[in-house]
C-alpha positions, 0 to 999 in steps of 0.5 A: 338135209346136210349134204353128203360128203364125197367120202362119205358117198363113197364109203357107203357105195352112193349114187355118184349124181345125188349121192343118195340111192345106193348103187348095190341091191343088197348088203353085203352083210345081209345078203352075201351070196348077192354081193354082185347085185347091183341097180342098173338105174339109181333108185332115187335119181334114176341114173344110168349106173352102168353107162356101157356095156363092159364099162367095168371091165376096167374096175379089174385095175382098181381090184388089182390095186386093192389087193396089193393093199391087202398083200402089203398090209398082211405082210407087214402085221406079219412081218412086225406084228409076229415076228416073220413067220414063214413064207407058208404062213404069209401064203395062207394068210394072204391067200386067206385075206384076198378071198375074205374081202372078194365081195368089198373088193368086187364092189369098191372096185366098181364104186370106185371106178364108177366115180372116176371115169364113169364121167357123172357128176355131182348135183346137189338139187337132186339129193333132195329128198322127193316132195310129198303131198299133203294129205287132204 
């Protein structure tokens, strides 16, 4: 099995130790309403992926982040992509875009945050998958 790359954890919201259980219960896609769900132990290695309690209150300052990406992005499609419109067009859009991505936002936040202050570190050995007896 190729190891899988930090990016690649990242992206697809991975178990930072083994990089192989998912951190969130659902997809965001499949069930919507559960986008906040997530697994309190990694289901393939069985760490701690929420290490305190209160732990992701500081994920707010990567959300805050986020969404000035959003903001800067949507203003400048605006502004260039259709010839600066009005302010009231880049309240709504904006105002739009910040609630179409609260569930990525919200989670990326955290896998985010998770990875870079949740002091866990990577450990190749786990992602293998678990072995299996052969059938006798």
């Amino acid at each position: 099995m190729p190891k899988r790359s930090l990016a690649e954890a990242l992206l697809k919201g991975k178990c930072p130790v083994c990089r192989e259980g998912q951190m969130f219960t659902w997809s965001v896609l499949r069930k919507p309403h559960k986008f906040n769900n997530m697994n309190e132990f990694c289901p393939h290695c069985n760490t701690r992926l929420q290490p305190e309690p209160g732990f992701y209150q500081g994920a707010m300052y990567v959300s805050y982040g986020f969404i000035v990406m959003i903001t800067v992005a949507a203003s400048l499609i605006l502004y260039y992509g259709f010839d600066n419109p009005s302010e009231w067009v880049y309240i709504g859009v904006i105002i739009g875009a910040s609630i179409l991505f609260v569930p990525w936002n919200y989670r990326y936040s955290r896998i985010v945050y998770l990875y870079a202050f949740g002091g866990l570190k990577y450990k190749p050995e786990l992602s293998k998958p678990a072995s299996t007896k052969p059938a006798t």
